[in-house]
C-alpha positions as CSV (number, residue, x, y, z in Angstrom):
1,X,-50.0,82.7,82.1
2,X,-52.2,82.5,79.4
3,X,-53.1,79.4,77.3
4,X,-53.4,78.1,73.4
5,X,-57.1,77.4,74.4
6,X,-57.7,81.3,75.9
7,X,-60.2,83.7,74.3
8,X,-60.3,87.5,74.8
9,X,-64.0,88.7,75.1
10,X,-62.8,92.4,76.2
11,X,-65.7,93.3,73.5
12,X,-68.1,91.0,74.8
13,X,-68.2,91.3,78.3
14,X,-71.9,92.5,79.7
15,X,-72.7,93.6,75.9
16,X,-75.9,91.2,75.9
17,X,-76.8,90.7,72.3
18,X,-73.2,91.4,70.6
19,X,-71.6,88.1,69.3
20,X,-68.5,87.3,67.2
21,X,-67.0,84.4,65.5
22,X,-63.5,83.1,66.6
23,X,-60.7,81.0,65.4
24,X,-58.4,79.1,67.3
25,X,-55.1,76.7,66.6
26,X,-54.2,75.3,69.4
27,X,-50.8,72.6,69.8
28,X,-51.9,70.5,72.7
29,X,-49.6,71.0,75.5
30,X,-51.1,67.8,77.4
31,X,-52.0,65.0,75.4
32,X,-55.6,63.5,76.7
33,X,-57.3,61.1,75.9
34,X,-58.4,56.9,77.5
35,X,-56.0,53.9,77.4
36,X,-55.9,53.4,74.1
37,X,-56.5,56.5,71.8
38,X,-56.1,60.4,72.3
39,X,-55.2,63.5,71.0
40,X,-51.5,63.3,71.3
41,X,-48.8,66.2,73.1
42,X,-48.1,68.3,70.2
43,X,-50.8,67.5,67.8
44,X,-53.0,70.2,66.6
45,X,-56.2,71.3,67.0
46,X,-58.3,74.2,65.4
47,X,-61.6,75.6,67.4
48,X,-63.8,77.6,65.2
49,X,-66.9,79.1,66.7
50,X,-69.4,81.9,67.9
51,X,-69.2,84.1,71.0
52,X,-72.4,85.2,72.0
53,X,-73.0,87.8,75.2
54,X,-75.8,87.1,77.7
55,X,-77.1,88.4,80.8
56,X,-75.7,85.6,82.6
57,X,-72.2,85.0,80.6
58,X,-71.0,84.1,77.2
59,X,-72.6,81.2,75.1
60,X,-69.6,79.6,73.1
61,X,-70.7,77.5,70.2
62,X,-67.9,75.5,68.6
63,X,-66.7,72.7,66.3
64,X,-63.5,70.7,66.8
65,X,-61.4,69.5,64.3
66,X,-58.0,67.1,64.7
67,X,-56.8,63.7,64.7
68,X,-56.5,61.2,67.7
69,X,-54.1,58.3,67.7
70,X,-53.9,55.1,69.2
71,X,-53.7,51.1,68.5
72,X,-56.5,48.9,67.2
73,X,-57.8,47.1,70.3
74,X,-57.7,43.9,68.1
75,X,-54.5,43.5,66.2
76,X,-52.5,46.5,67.8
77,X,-51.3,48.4,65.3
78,X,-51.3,52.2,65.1
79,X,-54.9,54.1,63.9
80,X,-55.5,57.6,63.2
81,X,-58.9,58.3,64.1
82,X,-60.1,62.0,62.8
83,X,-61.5,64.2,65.8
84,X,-64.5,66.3,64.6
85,X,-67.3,67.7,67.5
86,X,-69.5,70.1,68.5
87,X,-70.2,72.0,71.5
88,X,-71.9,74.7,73.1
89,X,-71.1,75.8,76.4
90,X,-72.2,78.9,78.9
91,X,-69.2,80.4,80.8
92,X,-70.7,82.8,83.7
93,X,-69.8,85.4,85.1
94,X,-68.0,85.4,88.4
95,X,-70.6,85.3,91.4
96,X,-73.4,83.2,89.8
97,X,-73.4,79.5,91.0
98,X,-74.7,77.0,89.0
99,X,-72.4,76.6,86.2
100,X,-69.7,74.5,85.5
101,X,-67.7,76.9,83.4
102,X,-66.6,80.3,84.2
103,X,-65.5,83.2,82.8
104,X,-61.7,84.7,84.0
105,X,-61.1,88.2,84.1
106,X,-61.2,89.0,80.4
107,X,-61.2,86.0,79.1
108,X,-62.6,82.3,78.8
109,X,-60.2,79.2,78.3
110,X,-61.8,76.6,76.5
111,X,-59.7,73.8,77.6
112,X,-61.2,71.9,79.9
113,X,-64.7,72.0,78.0
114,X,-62.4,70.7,74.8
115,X,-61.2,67.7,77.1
116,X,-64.7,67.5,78.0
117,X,-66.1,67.1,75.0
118,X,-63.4,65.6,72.9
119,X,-62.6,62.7,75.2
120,X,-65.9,60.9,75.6
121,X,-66.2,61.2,71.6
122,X,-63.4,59.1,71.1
123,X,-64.2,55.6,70.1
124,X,-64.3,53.1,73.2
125,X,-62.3,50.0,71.6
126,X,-60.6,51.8,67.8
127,X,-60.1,49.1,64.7
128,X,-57.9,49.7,62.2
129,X,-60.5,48.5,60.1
130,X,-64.1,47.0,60.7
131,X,-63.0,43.7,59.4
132,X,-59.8,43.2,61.1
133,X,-59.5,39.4,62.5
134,X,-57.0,40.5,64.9
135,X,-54.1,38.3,66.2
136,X,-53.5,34.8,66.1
137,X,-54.1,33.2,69.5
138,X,-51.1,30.5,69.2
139,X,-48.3,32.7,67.7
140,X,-49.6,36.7,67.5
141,X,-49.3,36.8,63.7
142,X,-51.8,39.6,62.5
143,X,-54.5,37.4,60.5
144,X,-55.0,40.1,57.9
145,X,-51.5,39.7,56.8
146,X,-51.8,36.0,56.6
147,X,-55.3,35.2,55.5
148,X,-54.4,31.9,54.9
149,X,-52.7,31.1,58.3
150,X,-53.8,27.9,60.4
151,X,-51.7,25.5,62.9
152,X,-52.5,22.1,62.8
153,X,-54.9,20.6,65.9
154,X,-53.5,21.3,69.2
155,X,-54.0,18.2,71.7
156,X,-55.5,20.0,75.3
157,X,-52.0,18.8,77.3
158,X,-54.4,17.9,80.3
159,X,-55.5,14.6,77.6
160,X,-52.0,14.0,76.1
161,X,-51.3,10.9,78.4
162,X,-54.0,9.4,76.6
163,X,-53.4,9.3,73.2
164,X,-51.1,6.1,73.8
165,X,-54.2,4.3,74.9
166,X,-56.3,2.2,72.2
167,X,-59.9,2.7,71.8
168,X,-62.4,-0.5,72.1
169,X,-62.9,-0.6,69.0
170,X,-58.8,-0.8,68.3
171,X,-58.7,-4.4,69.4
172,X,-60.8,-7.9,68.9
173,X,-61.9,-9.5,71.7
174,X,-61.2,-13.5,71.6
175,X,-64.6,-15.4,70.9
């Protein structure tokens, strides 16, 4: 069955020298992406590129475009993070060996060189802005909508036994 990311290159195919530009809109099937941003299940994606046929496959040059979404790593709100890379990839013909990618019949499905490339672009710890202060360590109020938000001292409660206790300087010794 054939997928979003699958490219016909009927006109390509052992035409060394012949090359064409493509579009693609793809809705992702399977979101991907790490813990904590990715290109969602049904968000879109467009793949525009250049085919090119070689002796040894097809050279596929392509940008692509969408938007990942996640939570900021430091005060956990949602971020939008806009997906926009390049890659160029050789997809062999069938019999050759030292390739990753091949070509399927036909055609060439771009998929797994879109995970490939997409994934490791997407930032390692997303902010929903560079100067977020993040959460509150004592209650989990976002500081950015509370700039002004403190708690008075907090005693360590392994030391609270000794507050009773006077310091020598607290009482007068008899002379």
């Amino acid at each position: 069955m054939p997928t979003p990311y699958e490219i016909s290159i009927r006109d390509l195919a052992r035409r060394p020298g012949d090359s064409r530009p493509f579009h693609l809109d793809v809705d992702v099937a399977e979101g991907f992406g790490n813990a904590v941003i990715g290109v969602p299940t049904g968000a879109q994606l467009q793949i525009d590129g250049r085919l090119e046929s070689l002796h040894d496959g097809v050279l596929v040059t392509a940008e692509v475009d969408g938007t990942a979404v996640g939570e900021c790593v430091r005060c956990l709100i949602a971020v939008e993070e806009p997906v926009q890379v390049d890659f160029q990839e050789l997809f062999a013909y069938p019999g050759t060996s030292d390739f990753d990618y091949f070509i399927q019949g036909d055609s060439l499905d771009l998929e797994q060189v879109v995970r490939d490339t997409v994934v490791p672009a997407l930032p390692f710890q997303p902010v929903c802005q560079e100067d977020c202060e993040g959460l509150c360590p004592v209650c989990g109020v976002r500081l950015l909508d509370d700039p002004g938000h403190h708690h008075d001292a907090q005693v360590d409660p392994r030391w609270a036994a000794l507050e009773g206790l006077s310091s020598p300087g607290d009482e007068q010794l008899p002379e």
